[in-house]
C-alpha positions in Angstrom: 0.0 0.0 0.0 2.9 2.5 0.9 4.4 1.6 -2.5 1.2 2.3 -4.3 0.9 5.7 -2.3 4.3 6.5 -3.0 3.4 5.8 -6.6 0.9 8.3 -7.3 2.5 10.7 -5.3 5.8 11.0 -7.9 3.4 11.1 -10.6 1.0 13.0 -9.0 4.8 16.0 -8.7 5.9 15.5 -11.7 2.7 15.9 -13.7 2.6 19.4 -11.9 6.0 20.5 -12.2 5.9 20.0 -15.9 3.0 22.3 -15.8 4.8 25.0 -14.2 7.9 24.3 -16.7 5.0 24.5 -19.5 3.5 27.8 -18.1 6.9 29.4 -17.8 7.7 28.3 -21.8 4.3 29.8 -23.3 4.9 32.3 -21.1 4.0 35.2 -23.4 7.0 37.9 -23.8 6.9 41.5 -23.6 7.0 43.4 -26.7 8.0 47.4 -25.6 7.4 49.9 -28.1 9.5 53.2 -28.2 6.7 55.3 -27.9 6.8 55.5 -24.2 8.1 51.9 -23.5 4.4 50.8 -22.8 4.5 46.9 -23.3 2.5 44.1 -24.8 2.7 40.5 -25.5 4.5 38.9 -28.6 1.9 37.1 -30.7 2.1 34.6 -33.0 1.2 37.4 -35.6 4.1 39.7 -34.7 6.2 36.2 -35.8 3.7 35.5 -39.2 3.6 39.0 -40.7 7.1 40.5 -40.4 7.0 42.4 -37.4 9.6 41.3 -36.1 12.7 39.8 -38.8 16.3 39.0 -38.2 19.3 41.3 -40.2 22.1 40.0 -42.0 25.2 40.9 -42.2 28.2 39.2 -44.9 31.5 40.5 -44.3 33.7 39.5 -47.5 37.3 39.2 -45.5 40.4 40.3 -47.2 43.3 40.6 -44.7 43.0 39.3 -41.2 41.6 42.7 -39.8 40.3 44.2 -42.7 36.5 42.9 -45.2 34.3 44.4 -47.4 30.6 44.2 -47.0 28.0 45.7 -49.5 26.2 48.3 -47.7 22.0 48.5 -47.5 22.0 51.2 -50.7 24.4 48.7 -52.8 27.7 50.4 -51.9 30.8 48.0 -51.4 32.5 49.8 -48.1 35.8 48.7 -47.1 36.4 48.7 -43.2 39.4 47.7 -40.6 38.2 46.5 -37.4 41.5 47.9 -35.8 41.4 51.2 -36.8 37.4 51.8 -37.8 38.5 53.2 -41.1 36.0 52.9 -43.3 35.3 53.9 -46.7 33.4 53.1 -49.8 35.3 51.2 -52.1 32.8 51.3 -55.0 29.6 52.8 -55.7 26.3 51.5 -55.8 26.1 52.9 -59.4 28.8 51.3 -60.7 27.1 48.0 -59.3 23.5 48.8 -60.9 25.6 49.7 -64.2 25.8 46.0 -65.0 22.9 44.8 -62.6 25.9 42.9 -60.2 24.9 40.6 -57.6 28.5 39.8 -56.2 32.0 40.9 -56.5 35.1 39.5 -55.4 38.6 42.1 -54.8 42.1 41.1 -56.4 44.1 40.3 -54.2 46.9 43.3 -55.1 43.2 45.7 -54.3 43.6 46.8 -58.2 41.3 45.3 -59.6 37.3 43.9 -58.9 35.2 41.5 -60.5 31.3 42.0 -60.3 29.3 39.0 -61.3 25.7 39.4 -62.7 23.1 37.0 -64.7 23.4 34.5 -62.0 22.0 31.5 -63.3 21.6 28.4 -60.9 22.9 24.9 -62.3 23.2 22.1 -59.5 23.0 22.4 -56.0 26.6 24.5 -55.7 27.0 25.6 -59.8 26.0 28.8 -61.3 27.1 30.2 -64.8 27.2 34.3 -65.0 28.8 37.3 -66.8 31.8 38.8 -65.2 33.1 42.7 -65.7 36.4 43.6 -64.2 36.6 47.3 -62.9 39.7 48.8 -62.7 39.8 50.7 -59.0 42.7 52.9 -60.1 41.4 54.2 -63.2 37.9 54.2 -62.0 37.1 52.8 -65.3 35.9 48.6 -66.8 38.6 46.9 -68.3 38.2 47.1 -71.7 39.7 44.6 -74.8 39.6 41.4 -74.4 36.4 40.9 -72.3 36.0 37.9 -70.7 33.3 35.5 -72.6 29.6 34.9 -71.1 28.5 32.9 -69.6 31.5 31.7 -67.4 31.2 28.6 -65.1 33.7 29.7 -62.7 36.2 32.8 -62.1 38.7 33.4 -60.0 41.8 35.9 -59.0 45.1 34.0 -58.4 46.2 34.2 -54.4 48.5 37.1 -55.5 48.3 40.2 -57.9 45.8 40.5 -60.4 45.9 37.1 -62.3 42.6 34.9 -62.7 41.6 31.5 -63.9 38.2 31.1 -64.9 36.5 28.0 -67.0 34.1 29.1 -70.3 32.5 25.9 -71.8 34.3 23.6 -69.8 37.6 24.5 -70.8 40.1 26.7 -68.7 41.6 30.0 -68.9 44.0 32.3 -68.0 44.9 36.1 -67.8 48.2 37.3 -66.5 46.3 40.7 -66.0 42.6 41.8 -66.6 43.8 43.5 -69.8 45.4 40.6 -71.6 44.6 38.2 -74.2 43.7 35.3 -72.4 45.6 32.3 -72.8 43.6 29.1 -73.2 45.2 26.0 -71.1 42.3 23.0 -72.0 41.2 21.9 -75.0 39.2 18.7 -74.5 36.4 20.2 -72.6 33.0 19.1 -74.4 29.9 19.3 -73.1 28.5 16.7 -70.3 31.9 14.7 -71.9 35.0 16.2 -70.6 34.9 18.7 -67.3 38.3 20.9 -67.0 38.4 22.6 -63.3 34.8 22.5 -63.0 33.3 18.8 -61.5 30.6 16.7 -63.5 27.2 16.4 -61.6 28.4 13.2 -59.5 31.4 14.5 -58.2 29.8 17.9 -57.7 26.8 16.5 -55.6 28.4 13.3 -54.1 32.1 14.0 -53.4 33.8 17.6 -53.5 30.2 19.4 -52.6 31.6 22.4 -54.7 31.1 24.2 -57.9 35.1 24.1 -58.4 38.1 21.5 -59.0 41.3 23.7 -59.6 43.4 25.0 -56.8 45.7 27.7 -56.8 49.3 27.1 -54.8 49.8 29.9 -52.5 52.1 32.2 -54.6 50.4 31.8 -57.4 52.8 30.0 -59.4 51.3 26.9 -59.9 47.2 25.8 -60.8 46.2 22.5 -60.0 43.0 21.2 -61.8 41.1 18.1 -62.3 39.8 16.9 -65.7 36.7 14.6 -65.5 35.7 12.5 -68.8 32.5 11.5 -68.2 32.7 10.2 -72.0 31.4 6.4 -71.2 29.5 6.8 -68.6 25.5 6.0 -68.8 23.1 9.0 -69.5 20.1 9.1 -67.4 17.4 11.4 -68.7 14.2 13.4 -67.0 11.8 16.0 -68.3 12.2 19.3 -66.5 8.9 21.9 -66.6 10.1 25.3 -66.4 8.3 28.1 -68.1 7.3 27.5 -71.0 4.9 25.7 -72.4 6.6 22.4 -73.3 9.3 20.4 -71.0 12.8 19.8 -72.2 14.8 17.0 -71.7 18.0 17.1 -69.0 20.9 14.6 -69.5 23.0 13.9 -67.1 26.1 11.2 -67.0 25.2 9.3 -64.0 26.7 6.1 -63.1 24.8 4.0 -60.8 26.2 0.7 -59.2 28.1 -1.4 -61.3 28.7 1.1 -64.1 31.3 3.2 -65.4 33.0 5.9 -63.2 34.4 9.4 -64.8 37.8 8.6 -65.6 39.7 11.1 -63.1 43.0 12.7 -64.0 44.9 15.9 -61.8 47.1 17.7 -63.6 49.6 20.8 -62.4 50.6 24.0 -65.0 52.7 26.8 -64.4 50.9 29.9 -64.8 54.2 32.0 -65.4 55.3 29.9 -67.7 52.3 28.0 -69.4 53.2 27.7 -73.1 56.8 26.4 -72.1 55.9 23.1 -70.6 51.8 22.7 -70.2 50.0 21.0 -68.0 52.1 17.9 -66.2 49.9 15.1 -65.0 49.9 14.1 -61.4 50.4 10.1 -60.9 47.7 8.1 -59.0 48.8 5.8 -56.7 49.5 2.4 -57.5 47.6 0.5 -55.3 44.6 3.1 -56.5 44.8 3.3 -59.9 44.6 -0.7 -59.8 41.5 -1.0 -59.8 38.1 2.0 -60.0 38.8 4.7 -57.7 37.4 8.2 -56.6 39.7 11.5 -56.4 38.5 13.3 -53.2 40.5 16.5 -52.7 43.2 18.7 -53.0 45.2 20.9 -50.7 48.3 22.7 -51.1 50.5 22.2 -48.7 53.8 24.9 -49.6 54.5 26.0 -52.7 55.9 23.4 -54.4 54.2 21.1 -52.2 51.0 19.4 -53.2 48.7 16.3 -51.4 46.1 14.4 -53.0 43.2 12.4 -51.6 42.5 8.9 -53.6 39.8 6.5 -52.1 38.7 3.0 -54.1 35.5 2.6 -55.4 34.6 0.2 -52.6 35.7 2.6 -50.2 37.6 0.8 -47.8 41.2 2.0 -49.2 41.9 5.2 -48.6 45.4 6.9 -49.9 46.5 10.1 -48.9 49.3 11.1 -51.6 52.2 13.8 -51.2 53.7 15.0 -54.6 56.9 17.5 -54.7 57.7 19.4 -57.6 61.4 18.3 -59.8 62.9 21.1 -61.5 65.2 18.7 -63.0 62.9 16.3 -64.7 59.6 18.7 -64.6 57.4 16.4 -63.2 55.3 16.0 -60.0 56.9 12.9 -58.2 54.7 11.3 -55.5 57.3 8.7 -53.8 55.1 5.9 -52.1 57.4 6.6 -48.6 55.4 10.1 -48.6 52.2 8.0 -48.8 49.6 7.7 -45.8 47.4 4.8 -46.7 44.0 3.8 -43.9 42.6 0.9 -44.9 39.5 -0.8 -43.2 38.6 -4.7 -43.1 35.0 -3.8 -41.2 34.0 -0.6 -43.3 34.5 2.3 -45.1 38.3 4.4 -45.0 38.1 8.0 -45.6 37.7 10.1 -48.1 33.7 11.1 -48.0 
């Protein structure tokens, strides 16, 4: 009988302090106006109809004490945290001049690139239409304007060089002005990705809209080329706006089929009509059998490491590649390899 009394009684407490705790949550706040900080509850409305919203705020950094943000009116101020300089950078009319959504600052502060005609691909790629404004002259670079639209862009880690990939082949300029100088020529469409990935890779392993990497001087631009070429085609209508669907391809392997054929390759940016692009070598004990490229990181400048991982996933090789000015190539001895390999499941990689 105690037990039973004893029983009832915990239930009987904890039913009613979980009323108090339920009371204290729904709780309504108090809303104070600045007329006269008279009070009222927060409603559900305030929370539906916009009353009350949250502000953003995207601070585009470019030193360690020093970002750019685009201001409510469209201006691009420039500001230092250490000394609360602050200054506009470029004007809001220059932006609406060519309808820009985004911009990105050379790193030498010459130049700027605005981006506009975003127009969404996958889930991280976009093609658009690049100007490059010249900050010193106050003026767009003009001669040898950069084609539209462009899959991806961007400025070198010093100076004013870019990359940037224009029907999936890749570029460079030594300055904004110059004639670019084309480093791909295999790109094809939904074939053969250079520095851009195919859908798979995009969606299921590098979760980018990128696959070239810049060493840290500049020197040196590491890109991947995918050749989608074999692999199956799956097909789906897509209903946009008009009146009629259109067909989407896209390669897409699914289990047991065909992978892109992966292939990293290295070119010297200084020098790029001397040598070319030089081919990284995939591990042995990879390139045995299907495999999946998984990153890239610089880690000096001469100094690259490469992520491998077999199909099966349970082999993961971690691959460090040094640059020979003797014999110009990329040599990736196997005692600079860190291999994790799992008997129970998956190694690495993703």
């Amino acid at each position: 009988m105690k037990t039973w009394l004893k029983t009832v009684f915990g239930v009987t407490t904890l039913v009613a302090l979980a009323l108090v705790v339920i009371c204290i949550v729904l709780r309504p706040s108090r809303v104070y106006s600045p007329e006269g900080n008279t009070g009222r509850s927060l409603t559900l409305k305030d929370i539906l109809n916009g009353t009350f919203s949250y502000k953003t705020y995207f601070p585009n950094w470019i030193s360690e004490q020093e970002y750019l943000h685009q201001s409510e009116d469209d201006n691009i101020v420039f500001y230092n945290i250490e000394t609360r300089e602050s200054y506009i950078i470029l004007s809001n009319s220059t932006m609406k001049s060519v309808n820009a959504t985004d911009y990105g600052l050379s790193p030498d502060r010459q130049f700027i690139y605005l981006e506009s005609d975003y127009s969404k691909l996958w889930r991280y790629s976009y093609t658009a239409t690049y100007y490059i404004y010249d900050l010193q002259n106050g003026e767009f670079v003009r001669g040898y304007e950069l084609p539209r639209p462009i899959q991806y862009l961007c400025w070198s880690p010093v100076g004013s060089k870019l990359a940037y990939v224009y029907q999936n082949n890749i570029y460079l300029k030594q300055r904004p002005g110059d004639p670019p100088f084309q480093i791909t020529y295999t790109g094809r469409e939904n074939r053969i990705f250079n520095g851009i990935p195919d859908w798979v890779y995009e969606e299921e392993m590098l979760a980018t809209k990128y696959a070239l990497w810049w060493s840290p001087d500049g020197k040196y631009l590491a890109y991947v080329e995918f050749n989608d070429s074999d692999i199956p085609i799956i097909a789906y209508s897509y209903y946009g706006d008009g009146q009629y669907p259109r067909t989407i391809n896209i390669p897409y392997p699914k289990a047991g089929a065909k992978n892109p054929i992966v292939r990293v390759f290295i070119v010297d940016t200084i020098y790029p009509h001397h040598v070319g692009p030089i081919e990284v070598p995939v591990p042995e004990m990879i390139a045995s059998s299907d495999y999946y490229f998984t990153w890239l990181t610089w880690v000096t400048n001469e100094r690259v490491c490469l992520q491998w991982l077999k199909r099966v996933q349970n082999v993961s090789v971690l691959s460090i590649c040094d640059f020979g000015e003797d014999w110009h190539a990329w040599d990736c001895p196997k005692n600079q390899e860190h291999i994790e390999e799992s008997r129970t499941g998956w190694a690495g990689g993703v």
